[in-house]
C-alpha positions in Angstrom: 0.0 0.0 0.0 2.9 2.4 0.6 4.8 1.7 -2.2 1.5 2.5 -4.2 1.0 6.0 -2.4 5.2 6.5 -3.4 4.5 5.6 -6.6 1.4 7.7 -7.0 3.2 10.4 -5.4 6.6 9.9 -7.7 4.2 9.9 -10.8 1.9 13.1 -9.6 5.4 15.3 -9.1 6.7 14.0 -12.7 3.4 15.2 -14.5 3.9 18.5 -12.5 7.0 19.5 -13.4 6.4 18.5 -17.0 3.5 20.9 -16.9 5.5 23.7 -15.3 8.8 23.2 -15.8 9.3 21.2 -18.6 7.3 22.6 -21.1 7.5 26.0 -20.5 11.4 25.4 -20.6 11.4 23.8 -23.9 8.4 26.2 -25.5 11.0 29.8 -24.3 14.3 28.5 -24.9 13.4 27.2 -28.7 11.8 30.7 -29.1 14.8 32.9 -27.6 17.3 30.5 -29.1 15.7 30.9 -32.8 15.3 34.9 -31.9 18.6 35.3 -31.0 20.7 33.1 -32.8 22.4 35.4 -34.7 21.1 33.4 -38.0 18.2 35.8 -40.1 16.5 32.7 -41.2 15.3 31.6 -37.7 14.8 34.8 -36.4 12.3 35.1 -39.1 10.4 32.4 -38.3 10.2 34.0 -34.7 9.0 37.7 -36.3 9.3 38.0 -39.7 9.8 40.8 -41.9 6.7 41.6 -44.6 7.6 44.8 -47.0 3.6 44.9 -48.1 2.6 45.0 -44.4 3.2 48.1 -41.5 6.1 47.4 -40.3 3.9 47.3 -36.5 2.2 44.3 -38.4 5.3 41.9 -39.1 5.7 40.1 -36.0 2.2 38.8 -35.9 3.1 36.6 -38.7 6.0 35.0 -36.6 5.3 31.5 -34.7 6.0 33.6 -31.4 2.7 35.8 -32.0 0.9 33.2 -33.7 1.4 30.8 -30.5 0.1 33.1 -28.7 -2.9 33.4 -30.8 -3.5 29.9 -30.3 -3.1 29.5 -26.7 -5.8 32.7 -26.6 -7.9 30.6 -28.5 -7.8 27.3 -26.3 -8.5 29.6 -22.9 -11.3 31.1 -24.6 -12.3 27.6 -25.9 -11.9 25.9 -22.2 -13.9 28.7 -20.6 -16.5 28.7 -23.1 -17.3 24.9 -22.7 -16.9 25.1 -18.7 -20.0 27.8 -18.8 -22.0 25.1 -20.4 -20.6 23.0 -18.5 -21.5 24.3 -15.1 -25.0 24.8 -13.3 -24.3 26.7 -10.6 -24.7 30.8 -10.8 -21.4 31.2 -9.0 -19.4 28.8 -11.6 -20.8 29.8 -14.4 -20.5 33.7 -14.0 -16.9 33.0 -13.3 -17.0 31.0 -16.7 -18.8 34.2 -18.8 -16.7 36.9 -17.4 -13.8 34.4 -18.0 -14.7 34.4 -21.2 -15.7 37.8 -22.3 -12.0 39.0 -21.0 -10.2 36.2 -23.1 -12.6 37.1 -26.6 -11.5 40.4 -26.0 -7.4 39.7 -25.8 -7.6 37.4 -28.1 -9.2 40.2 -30.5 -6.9 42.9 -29.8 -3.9 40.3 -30.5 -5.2 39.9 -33.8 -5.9 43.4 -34.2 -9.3 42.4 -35.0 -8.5 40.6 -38.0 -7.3 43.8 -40.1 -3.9 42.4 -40.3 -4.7 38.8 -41.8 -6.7 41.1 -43.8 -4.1 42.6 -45.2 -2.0 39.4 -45.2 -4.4 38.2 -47.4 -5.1 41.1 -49.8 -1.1 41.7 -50.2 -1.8 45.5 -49.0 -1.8 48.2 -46.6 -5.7 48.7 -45.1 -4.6 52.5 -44.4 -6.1 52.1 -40.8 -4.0 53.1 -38.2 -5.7 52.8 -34.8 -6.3 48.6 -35.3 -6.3 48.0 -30.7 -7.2 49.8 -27.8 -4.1 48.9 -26.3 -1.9 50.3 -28.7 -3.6 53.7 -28.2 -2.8 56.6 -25.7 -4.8 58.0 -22.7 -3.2 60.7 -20.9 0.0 60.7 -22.8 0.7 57.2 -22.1 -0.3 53.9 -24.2 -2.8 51.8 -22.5 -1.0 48.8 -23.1 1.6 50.3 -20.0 -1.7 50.1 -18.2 -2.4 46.6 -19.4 0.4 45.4 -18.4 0.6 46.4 -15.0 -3.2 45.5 -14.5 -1.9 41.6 -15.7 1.1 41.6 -13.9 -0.8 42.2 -10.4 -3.9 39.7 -12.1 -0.8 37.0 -12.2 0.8 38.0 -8.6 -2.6 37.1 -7.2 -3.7 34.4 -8.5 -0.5 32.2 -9.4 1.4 33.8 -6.5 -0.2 35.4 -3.8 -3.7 33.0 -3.6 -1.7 29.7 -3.7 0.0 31.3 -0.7 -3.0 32.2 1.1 -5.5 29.6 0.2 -4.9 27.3 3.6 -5.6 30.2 5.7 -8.9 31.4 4.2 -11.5 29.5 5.4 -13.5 29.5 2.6 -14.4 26.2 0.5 -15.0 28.4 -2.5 -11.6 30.3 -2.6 -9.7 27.3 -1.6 -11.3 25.3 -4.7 -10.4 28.1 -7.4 -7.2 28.9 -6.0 -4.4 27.8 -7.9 -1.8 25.2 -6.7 1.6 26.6 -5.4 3.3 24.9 -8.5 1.6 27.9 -10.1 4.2 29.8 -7.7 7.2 28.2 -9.4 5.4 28.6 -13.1 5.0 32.5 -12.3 8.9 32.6 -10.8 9.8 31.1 -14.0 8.0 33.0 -16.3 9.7 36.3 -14.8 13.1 34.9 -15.3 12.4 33.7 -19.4 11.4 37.3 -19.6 14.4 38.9 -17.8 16.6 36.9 -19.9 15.1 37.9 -23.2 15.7 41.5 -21.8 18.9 41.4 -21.3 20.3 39.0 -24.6 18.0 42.5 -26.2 20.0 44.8 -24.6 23.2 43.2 -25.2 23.0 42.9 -29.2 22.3 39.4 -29.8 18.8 40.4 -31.8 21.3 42.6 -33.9 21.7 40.9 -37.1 24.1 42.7 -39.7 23.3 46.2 -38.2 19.5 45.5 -38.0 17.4 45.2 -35.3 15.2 42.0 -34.9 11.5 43.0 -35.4 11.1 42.8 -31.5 13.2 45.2 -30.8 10.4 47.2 -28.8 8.4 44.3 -28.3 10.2 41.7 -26.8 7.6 41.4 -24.1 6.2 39.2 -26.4 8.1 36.0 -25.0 6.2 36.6 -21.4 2.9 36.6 -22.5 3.3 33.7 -24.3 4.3 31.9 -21.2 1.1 34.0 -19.4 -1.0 33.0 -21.7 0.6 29.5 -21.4 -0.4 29.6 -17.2 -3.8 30.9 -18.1 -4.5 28.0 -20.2 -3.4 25.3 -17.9 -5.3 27.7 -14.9 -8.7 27.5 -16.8 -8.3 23.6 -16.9 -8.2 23.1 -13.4 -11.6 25.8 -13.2 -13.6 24.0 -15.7 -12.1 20.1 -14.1 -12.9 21.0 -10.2 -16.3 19.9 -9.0 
């Protein structure tokens, strides 16, 4: 009986650290080790260059961006079918809001379609405001804003609540909240973004005098690994009883 509880145990930690270590190992150091490899062709296939595009459009042809899209896509998805899914009023408004937040970054990644649009119809659309969070309130672009607001969404819930969760007596919040592998997931994901950061600052996206297409966007790399965590966070929502 022991040996089965070990064994359980040994096979339990193994499909953890594959989840949140393993994965999101492999998935950032094949993207930073294409971007800054020094060779053009890869780095293309991270964020390419398309002369009949805006040059603010390229990247979101890359495999980086289009990942992204994806994993978007499969929240949304997962959220979707847990709203369905659930009959209580609690669950299921959880679910909706869930969803309504995820349609609406998942829309402003793909700038509403216009760029595929123009993918598509080899030419420039002419429009110029294509996001909200590429626009400016008060002098300042509200994707600064953005940011911030889903940094502190992601200290809360992958860091903070796993924390806290034994020490709030509440069935409810101890049944959403997160595991504290999400801890380690949310330490790493801050480290694969540092890192990008600094190869950025020391040159390596510098290819023959020109700047990779990231070069003020390299950002990108954590919220693929956010939207990574988000995807594996609305699986254990819609899978809890």
């Amino acid at each position: 009986m022991e040996a089965d509880v070990f064994q359980g145990l040994k096979q339990d930690m193994k499909k953890e650290l594959t989840i949140f270590v393993i994965i999101p190992l492999l998935i950032n150091g094949l993207f930073l080790g294409l971007y800054f490899s020094g060779v053009g062709g890869l780095q293309q296939v991270v964020a390419p260059t398309i002369n009949w595009l805006p040059q603010n459009s390229w990247r979101e042809f890359g495999l980086l961006e289009q990942l992204q899209n994806l994993l978007l896509l499969a929240v949304l998805t997962i959220l979707v079918l847990g709203a369905f899914r659930k009959t209580g009023v609690l669950d299921k408004g959880i679910m909706v809001a869930g969803s309504i937040v995820f349609l609406f970054l998942f829309l402003e990644e793909i700038d509403y379609g216009i760029n595929f649009y123009e993918y598509l119809t080899g030419g420039d659309s002419g429009i110029r405001l294509r996001n909200w969070h590429n626009q400016e309130s008060d002098g300042q672009q509200n994707i600064s804003r953005f940011k911030q607001i889903m940094d502190g969404m992601m200290f809360l819930l992958f860091f903070l609540l796993p924390l806290v969760k034994n020490k709030i007596p509440i069935p409810f919040v101890q049944d959403i909240a997160p595991s504290r592998w999400f801890i380690l997931g949310f330490a790493l994901t801050i480290s694969y973004a540092r890192l990008a950061h600094f190869l950025d600052d020391q040159g390596m996206a510098t290819i023959n005098g020109v700047e990779g297409n990231l070069s003020s966007n390299i950002s990108e790399f954590r919220e693929l690994s956010n939207y990574y965590f988000f995807m594996i966070y609305a699986l254990h929502l819609v899978r809890r009883n």
